[in-house]
N, C-alpha and C positions, 0 to 999 in steps of 0.2 A: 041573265046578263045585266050590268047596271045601267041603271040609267044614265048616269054620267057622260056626256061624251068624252073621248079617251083626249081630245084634244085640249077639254077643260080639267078632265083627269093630271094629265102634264104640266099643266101652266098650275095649278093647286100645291104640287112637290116643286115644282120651280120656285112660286114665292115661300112655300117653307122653307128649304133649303138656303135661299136668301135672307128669310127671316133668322134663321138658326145662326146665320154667319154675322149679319148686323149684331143680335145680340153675343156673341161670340167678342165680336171686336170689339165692341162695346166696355166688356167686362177688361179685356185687355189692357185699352188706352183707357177708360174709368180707374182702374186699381193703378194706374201705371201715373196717372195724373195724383192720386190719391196719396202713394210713395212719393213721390218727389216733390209735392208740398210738405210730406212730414220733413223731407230730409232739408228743405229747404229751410224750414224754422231751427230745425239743428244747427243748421249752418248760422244761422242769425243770431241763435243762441251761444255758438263758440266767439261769431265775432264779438258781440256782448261782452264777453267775458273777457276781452281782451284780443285785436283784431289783429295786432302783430305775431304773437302766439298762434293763431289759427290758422296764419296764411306763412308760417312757417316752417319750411324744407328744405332741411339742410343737403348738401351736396355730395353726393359719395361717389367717389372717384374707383376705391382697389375694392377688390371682392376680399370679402374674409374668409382668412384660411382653410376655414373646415368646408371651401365650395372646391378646393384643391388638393384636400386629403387621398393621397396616395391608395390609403386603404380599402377606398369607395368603389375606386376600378379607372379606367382608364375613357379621361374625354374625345370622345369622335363622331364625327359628321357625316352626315350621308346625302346625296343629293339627286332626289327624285324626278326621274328624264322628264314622267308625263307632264308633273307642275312646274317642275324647273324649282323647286323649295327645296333648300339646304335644312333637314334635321341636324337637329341639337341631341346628344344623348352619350348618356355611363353606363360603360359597359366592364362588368367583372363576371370572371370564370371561364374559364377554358372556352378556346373556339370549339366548335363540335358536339359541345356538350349541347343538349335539350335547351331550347330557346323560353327563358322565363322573361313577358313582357310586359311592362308596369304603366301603366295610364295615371297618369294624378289629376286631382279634380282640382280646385279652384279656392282661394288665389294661390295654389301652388307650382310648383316644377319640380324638376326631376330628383332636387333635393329632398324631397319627404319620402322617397322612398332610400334612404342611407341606410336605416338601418335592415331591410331587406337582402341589400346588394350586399351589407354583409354578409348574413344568415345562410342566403341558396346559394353564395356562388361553388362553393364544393358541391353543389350537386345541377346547375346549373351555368347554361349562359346569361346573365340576368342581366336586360338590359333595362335602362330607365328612362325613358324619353323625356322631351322637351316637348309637347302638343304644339300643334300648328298655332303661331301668336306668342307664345311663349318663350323666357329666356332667351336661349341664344338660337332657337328655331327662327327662320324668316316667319314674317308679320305683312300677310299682305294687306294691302289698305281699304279696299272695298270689303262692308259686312257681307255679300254677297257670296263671297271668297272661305266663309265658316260655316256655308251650309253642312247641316249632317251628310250628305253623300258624300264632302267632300273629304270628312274630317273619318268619316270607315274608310274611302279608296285610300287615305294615308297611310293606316294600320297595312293594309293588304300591300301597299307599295314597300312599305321600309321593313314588311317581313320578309318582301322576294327581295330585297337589296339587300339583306344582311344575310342573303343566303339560305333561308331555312322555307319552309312551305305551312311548319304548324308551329304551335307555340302556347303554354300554359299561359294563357291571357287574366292577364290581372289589373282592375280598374278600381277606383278609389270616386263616389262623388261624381263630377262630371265626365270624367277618364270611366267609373262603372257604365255611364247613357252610350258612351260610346263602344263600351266592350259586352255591352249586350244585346247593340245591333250590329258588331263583325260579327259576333257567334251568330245573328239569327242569319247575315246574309250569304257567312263563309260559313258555315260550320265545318265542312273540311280541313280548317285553317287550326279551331280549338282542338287541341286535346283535351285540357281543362279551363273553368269558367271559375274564376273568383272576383266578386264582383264585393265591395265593399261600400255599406251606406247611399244604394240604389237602388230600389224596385224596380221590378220589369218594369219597362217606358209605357207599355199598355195599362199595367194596375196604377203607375203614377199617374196619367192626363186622369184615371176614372176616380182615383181618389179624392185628386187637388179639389175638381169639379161639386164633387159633395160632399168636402168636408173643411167649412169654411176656420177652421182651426187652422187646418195645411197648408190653406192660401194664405192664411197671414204669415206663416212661416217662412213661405215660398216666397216673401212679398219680393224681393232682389229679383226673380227674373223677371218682375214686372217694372221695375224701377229700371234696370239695363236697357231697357225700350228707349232711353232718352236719349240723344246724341250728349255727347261730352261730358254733363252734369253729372254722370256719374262716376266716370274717373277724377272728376275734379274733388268729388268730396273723397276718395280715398286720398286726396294727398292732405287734406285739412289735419293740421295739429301733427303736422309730422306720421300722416299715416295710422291716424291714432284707431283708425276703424279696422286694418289691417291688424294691428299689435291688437285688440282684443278680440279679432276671432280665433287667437292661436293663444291667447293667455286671459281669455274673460272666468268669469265663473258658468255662465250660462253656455258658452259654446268652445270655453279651451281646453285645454287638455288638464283633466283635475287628478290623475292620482299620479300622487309624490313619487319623484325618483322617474319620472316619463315626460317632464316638464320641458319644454324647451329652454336654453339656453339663451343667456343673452348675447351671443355669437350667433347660434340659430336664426333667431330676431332678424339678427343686423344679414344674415343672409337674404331671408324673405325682403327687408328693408332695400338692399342692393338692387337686390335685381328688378323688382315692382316700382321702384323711385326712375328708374335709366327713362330719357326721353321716349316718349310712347309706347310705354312697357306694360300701359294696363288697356290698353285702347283694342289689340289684338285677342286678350285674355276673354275682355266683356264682349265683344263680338260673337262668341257664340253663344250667348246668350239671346243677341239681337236677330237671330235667325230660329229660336225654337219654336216659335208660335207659328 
């Protein structure tokens, strides 16, 4: 038997446990302080450079056409009893047919999947959603409100509202974190799992952890931790952080002829610019840790 008493045994995993979570947090708000003085010198550095220019955002009133293209499928709303959240979402091909359901990650909507909804709708119902915060989805205002439980009971809600029970679940980036905890907690729900630029949620916390390459990579969901500060530097320079994740060299889209549009642009522009349009988006971010 050990010598230990089992009482001093318990209170030894209590202050581990505690110790594990201090340094835990630590790492968090340290990297997350660490991010938003880099971004904070960025920012000094655009005012620098000219302060009228940095702190300029211009106003966009009409959505550009190609968020109205006919061909895409048809805009419609759904409105879920338990939260009372009106969905935003494009829906093309046949009622009836096989339910194809498209999750998009971040800063996007339901736009990046266009050319999809063209591709499966002869073989499916392909629907493209708006995520909760998103678009023309309700935005509700507590981060509280973007936990993960709440953002899979949405998938499961707006599959039973559209009528279907299963569905070729398709996730993109932050829309994959979330299509690969329906499949783990509905699996009855996937027929098929495509998950696009996401590792399982378990091999990512054990990657990020020991492989300080990944954290730097990762550094945005540590910077998201801030209140406000970090939707405020997306609008600097007209959004200029937005327009080079979707056209830089290092994270746009690089082979010719799959390039976005400067129509496209002014899509993502539109809708990320509308009052409190990125506030809802960075929210779930604010609730992964």
């Amino acid at each position: 038997a050990s010598l230990v008493p089992a009482s001093l045994r318990s209170a030894m995993r209590a202050l581990l446990r505690a110790l594990r979570a201090l340094a835990f947090w630590a790492l968090v708000y340290g990297y997350c302080a660490l991010c938003t003085a880099l971004a904070a010198l960025r920012l000094l550095g655009s005012l620098g450079r000219g302060p009228c220019g940095a702190l300029r955002r211009p106003h966009r009133d009409s959505a550009p056409a190609c968020l109205h293209d006919p061909s895409l499928g048809t805009h419609c709303y759904v409105r879920i009893k338990d939260s009372g959240l009106r969905f935003h979402y494009v829906a093309a091909g046949e009622r009836g047919k096989p339910l194809m359901l498209l999750l998009h990650g971040f800063p996007e909507f339901w736009y990046s999947w266009r050319h999809q909804l063209r591709e499966f709708k002869s073989e499916y119902r392909v629907v493209a959603l708006d995520l909760r915060g998103y678009g023309e989805t309700d935005a509700p205002s507590h981060k509280e409100n973007y936990k993960l439980d709440c953002l899979i009971t949405d998938i499961k809600d707006i599959l039973e509202s559209l009528g279907y029970n299963k569905c070729v679940l398709v996730g993109h980036d932050w829309g994959g974190m979330i299509s690969w905890l329906v499949a783990i907690c509905f699996p009855e729900m996937v027929t098929k799992l495509i998950v696009v630029n996401f590792p399982h949620p378990s091999v990512f916390t054990e990657y990020i952890l020991r492989h300080p390459s990944q954290l730097i990579k990762s550094g945005y969901y540590f910077f998201f931790q801030m209140p406000w500060f970090p939707e405020f530097m997306f609008t600097v320079n007209d959004f200029k952080v937005l327009k080079n994740l979707f056209t830089s060299q290092a994270t746009g889209i690089g082979r010719k002829g799959c390039r976005l549009t400067a129509e496209d642009i002014e899509a993502y522009l539109y809708v990320f610019s509308q009052p409190g349009a990125l506030t809802g988006p960075i929210n779930h971010y604010r609730n992964i840790f």
